[in-house]
C-alpha positions as CSV (number, residue, x, y, z in Angstrom):
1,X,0.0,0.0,0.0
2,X,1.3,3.5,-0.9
3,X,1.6,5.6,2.1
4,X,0.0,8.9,2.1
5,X,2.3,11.8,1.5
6,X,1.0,13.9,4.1
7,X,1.5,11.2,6.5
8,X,5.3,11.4,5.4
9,X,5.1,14.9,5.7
10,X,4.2,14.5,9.3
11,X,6.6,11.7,10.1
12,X,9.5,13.9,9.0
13,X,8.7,17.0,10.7
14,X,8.4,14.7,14.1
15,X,12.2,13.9,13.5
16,X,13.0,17.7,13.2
17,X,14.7,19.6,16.0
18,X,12.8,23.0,16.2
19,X,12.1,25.6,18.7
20,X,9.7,27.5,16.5
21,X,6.5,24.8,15.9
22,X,5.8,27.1,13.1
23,X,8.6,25.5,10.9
24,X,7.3,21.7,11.9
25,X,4.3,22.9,10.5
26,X,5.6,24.5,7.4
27,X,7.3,21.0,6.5
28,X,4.3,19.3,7.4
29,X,2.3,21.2,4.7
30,X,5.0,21.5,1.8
31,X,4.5,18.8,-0.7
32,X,8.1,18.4,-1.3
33,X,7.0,15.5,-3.7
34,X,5.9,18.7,-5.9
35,X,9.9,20.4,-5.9
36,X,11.6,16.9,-6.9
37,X,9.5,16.6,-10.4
38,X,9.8,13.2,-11.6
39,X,13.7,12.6,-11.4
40,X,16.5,12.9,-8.9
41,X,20.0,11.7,-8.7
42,X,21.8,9.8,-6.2
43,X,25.7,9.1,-5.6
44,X,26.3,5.8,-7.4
45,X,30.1,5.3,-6.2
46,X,31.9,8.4,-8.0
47,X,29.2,8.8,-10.0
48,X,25.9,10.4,-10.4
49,X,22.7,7.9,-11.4
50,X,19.2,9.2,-12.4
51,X,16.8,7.5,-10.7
52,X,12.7,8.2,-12.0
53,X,9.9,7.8,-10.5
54,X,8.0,5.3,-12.7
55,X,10.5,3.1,-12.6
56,X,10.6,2.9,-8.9
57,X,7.2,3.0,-7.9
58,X,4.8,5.4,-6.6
59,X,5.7,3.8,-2.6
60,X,9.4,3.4,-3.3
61,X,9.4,6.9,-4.5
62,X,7.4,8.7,-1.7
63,X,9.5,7.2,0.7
64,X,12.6,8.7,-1.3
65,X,11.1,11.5,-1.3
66,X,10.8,12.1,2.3
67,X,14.0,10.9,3.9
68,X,16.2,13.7,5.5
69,X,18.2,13.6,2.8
70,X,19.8,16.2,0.1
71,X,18.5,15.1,-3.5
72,X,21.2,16.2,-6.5
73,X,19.0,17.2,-9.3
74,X,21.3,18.8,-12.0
75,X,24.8,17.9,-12.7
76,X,27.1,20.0,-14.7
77,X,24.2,22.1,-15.9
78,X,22.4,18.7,-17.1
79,X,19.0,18.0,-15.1
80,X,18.4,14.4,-13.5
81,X,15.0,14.2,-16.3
82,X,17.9,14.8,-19.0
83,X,20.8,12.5,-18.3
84,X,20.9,9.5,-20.8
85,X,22.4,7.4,-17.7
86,X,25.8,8.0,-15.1
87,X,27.4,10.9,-15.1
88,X,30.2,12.6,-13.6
89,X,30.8,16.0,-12.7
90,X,30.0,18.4,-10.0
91,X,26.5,18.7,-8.6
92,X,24.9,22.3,-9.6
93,X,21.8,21.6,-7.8
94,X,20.0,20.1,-5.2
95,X,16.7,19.8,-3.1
96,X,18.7,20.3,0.5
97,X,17.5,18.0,3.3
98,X,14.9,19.4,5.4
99,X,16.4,19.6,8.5
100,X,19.3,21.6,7.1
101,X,16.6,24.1,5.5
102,X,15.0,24.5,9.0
103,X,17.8,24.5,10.7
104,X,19.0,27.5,8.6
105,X,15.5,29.6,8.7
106,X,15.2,29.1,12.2
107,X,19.1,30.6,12.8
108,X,17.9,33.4,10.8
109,X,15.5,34.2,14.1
110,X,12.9,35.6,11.2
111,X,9.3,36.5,11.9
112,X,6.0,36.5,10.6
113,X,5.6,39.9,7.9
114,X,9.4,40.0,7.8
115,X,10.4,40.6,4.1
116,X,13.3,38.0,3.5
117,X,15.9,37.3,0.1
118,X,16.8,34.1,-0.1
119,X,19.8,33.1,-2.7
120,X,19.4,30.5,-4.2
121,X,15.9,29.1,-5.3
122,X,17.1,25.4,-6.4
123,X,13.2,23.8,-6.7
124,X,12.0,25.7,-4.9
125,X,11.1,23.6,-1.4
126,X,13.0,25.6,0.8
127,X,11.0,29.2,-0.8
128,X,7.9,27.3,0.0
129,X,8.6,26.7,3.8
130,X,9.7,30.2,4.0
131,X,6.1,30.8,1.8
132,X,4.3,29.3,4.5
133,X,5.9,30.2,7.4
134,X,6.0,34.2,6.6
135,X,3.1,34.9,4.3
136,X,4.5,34.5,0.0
137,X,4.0,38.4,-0.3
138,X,7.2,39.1,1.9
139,X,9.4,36.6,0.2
140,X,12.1,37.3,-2.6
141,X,14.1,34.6,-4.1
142,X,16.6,34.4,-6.7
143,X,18.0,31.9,-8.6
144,X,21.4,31.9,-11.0
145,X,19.7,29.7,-13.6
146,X,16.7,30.7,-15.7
147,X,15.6,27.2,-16.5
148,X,15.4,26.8,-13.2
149,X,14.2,29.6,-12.0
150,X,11.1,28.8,-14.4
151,X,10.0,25.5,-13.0
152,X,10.7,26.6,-9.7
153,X,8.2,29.5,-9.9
154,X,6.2,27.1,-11.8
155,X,5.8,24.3,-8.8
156,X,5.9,26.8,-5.6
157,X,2.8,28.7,-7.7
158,X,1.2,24.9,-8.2
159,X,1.6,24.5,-4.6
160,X,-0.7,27.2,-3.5
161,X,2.9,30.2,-2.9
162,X,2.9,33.4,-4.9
163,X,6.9,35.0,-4.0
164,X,8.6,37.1,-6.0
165,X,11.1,34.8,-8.0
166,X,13.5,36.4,-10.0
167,X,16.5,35.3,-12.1
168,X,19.8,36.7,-11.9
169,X,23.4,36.6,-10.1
170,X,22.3,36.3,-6.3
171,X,25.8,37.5,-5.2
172,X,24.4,40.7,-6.3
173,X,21.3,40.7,-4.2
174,X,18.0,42.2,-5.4
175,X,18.0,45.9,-5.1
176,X,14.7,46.4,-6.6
177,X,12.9,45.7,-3.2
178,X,15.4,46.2,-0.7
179,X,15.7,46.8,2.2
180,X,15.1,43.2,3.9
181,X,15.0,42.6,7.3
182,X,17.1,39.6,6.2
183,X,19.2,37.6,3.7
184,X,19.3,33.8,3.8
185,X,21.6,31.5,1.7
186,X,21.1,28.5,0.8
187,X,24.4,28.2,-1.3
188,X,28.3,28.6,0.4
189,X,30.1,31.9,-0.8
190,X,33.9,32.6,-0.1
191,X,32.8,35.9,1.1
192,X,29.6,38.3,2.0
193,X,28.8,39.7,-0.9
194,X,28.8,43.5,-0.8
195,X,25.4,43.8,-1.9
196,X,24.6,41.8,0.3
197,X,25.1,44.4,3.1
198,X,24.2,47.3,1.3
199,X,20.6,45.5,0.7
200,X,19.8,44.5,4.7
201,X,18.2,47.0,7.2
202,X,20.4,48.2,10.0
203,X,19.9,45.5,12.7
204,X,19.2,42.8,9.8
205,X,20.4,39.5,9.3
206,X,22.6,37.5,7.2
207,X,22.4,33.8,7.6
208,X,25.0,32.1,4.8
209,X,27.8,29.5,4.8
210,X,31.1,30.7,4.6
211,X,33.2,28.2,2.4
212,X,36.1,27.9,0.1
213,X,38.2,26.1,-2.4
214,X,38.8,23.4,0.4
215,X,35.9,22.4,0.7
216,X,35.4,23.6,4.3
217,X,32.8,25.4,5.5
218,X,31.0,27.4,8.5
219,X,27.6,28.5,9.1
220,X,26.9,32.0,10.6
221,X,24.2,34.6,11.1
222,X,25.5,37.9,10.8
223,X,24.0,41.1,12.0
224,X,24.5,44.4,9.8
225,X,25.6,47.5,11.7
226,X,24.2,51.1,11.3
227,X,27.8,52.0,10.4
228,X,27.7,49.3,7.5
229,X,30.0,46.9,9.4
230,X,28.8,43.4,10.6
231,X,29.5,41.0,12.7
232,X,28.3,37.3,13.9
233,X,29.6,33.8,15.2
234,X,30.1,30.6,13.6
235,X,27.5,27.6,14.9
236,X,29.7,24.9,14.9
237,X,27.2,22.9,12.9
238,X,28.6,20.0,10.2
239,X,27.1,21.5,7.0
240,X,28.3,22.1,4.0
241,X,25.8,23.8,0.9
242,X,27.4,23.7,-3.0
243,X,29.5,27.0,-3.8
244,X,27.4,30.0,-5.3
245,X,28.8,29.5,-9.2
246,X,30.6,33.0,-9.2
247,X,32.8,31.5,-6.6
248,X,33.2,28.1,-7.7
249,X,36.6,26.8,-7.9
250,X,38.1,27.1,-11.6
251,X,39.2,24.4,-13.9
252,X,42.9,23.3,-13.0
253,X,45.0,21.1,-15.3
254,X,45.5,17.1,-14.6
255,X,47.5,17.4,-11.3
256,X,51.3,15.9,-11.6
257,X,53.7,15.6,-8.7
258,X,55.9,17.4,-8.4
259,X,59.5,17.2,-6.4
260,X,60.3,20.9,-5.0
261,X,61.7,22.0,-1.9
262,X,61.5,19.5,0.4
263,X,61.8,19.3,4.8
264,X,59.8,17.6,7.4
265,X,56.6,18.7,9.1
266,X,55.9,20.8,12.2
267,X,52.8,19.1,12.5
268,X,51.0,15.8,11.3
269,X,49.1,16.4,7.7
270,X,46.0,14.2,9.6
271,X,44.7,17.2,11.3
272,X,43.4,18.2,8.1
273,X,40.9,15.7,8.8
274,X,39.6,17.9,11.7
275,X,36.2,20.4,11.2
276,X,37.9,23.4,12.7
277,X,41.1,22.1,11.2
278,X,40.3,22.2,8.0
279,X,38.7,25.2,8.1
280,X,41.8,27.1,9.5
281,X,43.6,26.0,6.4
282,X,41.2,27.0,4.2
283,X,42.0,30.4,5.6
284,X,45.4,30.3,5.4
285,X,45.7,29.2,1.7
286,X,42.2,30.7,0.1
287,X,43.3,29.9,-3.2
288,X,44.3,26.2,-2.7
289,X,42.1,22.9,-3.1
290,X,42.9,19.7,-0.7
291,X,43.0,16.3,-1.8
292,X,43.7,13.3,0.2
293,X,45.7,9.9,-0.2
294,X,46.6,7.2,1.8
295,X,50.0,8.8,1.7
296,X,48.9,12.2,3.0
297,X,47.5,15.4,1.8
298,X,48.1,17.3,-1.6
299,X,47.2,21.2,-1.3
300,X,47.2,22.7,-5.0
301,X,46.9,26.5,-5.5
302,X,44.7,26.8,-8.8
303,X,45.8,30.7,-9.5
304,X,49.7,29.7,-9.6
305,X,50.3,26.1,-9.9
306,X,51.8,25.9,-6.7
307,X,51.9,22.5,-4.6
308,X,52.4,21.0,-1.5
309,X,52.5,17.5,-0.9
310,X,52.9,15.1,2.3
311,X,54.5,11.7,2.8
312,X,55.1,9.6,5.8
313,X,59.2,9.0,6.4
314,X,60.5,7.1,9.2
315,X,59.8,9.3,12.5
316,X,57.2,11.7,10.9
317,X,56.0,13.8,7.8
318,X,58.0,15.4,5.4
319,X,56.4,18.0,3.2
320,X,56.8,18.8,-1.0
321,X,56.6,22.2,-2.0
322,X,56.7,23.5,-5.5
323,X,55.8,27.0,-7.3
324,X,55.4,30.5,-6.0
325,X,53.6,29.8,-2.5
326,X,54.7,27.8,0.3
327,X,51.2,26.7,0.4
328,X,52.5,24.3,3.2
329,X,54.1,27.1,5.0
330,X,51.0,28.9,5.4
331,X,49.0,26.2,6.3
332,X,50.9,25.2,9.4
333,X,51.5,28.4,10.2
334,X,47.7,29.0,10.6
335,X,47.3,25.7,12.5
336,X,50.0,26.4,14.8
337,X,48.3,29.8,15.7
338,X,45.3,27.9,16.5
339,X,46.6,24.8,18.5
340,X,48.1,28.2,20.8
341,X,45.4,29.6,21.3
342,X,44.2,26.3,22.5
343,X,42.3,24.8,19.4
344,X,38.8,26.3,20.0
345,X,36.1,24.6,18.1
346,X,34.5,26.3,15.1
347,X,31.8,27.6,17.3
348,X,34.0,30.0,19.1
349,X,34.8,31.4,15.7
350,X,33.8,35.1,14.7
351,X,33.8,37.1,11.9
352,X,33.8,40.8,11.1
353,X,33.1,42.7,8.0
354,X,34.6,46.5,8.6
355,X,33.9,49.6,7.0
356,X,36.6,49.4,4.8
357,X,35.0,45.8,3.0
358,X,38.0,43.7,4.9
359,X,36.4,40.5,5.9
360,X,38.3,38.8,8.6
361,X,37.7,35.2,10.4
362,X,38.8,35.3,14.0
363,X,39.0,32.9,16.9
364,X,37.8,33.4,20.0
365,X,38.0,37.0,20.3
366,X,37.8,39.7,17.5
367,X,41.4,41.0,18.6
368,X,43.0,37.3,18.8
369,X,44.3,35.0,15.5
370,X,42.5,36.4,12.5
371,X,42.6,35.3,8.9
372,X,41.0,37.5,6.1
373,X,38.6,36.1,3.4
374,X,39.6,37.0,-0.3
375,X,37.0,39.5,-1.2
């Protein structure tokens, strides 16, 4: 027997952690059914495999559906309805898991008749819940890509929601109804947007996820100053949301190792592994990407070719370092910094925008290590 979609509905929102009933309730009425069309992908080792609903079954597909669970549908530009089988690439868009969409909105602390922009419309489930949960007439949304952008609008209209849903570069905001009493990502930039603050009411919000070309990544609710600075702290939350395509990292050449300068390690390459780890040396080298063997870690600056690489020698690490940047150098520098100031977790992280448009990432205090973001 095919169980009832609003019985799914109401089984998920039971295995949400809110505060606010009013976003259980918004999940409990958003046919999310509606925002996945007929076709999804899923991770099928290093690839990415359509799956459709009438070959799954109505049941099968329901029940897909409604797992807590983020749903790729494009890849590379190329919808999950359009792939003639497997494919490779890089997601470009996805139906993010529910919990994650609440999680975010509640963050945001935003209230009924508060006019929001989020960035980012994807299908358009997550501009629905804010539809329900604020009244459609105080929500803006915009979306990067005009075919989807179309059947976004399309579905969240079919599904009772009447926002304003425009297409266009959402680093650059939407000044044609601001100001908003907040902005709400759901995509990862490198840095806040300048529009971004220019477009949010003093006392306003900014709820994003502050990633890079590592890969690492920090959610963070930031309030905008009547001076036009701002300021917020990280969560600590485990989340990661694809890269807004204006700062995706660039195409780099077919990576060959190469020898360099060459001297043991101050510290062991595995504390890449680490959250807050990981995140520090993404500050340190903005411009590099990680990659990981089972002999250590590879950092690869796409801008100048510079490498770094690890291997394991008897007694320790010794590091590889090739090309213009000490990518290396920087790294443990950064790390060092934070093991003295006693490793604090991501959540006692910080971050400042000033006056001047310098965006700096600080821990613990906003006069102890900083880093600045590459704006």
């Amino acid at each position: 027997m095919t169980a009832a979609p609003a019985e799914l509905r109401r089984s998920l929102a039971a295995t949400l952690d809110v505060t606010d009933p009013a976003w259980r309730a918004a999940v409990e009425a958003v046919p999310r059914e509606l925002f996945l069309g007929d076709c999804l992908f899923r991770p099928s080792g290093s690839r990415w495999e359509p799956v459709h609903r009438d070959r799954t079954g109505e049941d099968a597909w329901l029940r897909l559906v409604y797992q807590d669970t983020t749903w790729v549908t494009q890849v590379d530009g190329i919808s999950a309805a359009d792939a003639p089988g497997p494919l490779d690439g890089r997601p470009t868009s996805s139906s993010t898991l529910p919990s994650l969409v609440v999680r975010m909105l509640e963050l945001a602390d935003l209230r009924q008749d508060e006019k929001v922009l989020e960035i980012g419309t994807g299908t358009g489930y997550s501009t629905a819940i804010l539809c329900h949960r604020l009244g459609y007439q105080y929500v803006y949304s915009v979306e990067y890509d005009p075919r989807l952008a179309a059947v976004a609008a399309d579905r969240i209209h079919a599904a009772g929601y009447f926002p304003n849903v425009v297409t266009g570069d959402g680093l650059d905001g939407h000044r044609g109804a601001a100001e908003y009493d907040a902005i709400v990502a759901t995509c990862a930039v490198r840095h806040i947007p300048p529009a971004w603050l220019h477009q949010v009411r003093s006392g306003g919000t900014i709820t994003t996820t502050v990633s890079g070309w590592m890969l690492a990544s920090g959610l963070i609710r930031l309030t905008v100053h009547a001076d036009g600075t701002a300021t917020g702290r990280f969560t600590g939350d485990r989340i990661s949301y694809m890269l807004a395509r204006p700062h995706e990292r660039p195409p780099r050449p077919t990576y060959y190792q190469l020898q360099g300068q060459s001297r043991p390690t101050r510290l062991d390459p595995g504390l890449l592994d680490d959250w807050t780890g990981q995140f520090v040396a993404q500050l340190a080298a903005p411009s590099a990407e990680l990659m990981t063997t089972s002999e250590g870690v590879i950092l690869l600056d796409v801008a100048t070719g510079s490498q770094a690489w690890t291997e394991s020698v008897e007694g320790g690490w010794q590091v590889h370092q090739h090309g213009p940047l000490r990518l290396w150098n920087a790294v443990e520098d950064a790390l060092m910094e934070w093991q003295d100031a006693g490793s604090p977790p991501q959540s006692d992280f910080g971050m400042t925008v000033d006056v001047d448009g310098t965006q700096r990432v600080w821990a613990g205090t906003p006069d102890g290590p900083s880093w600045r973001l590459p704006v």
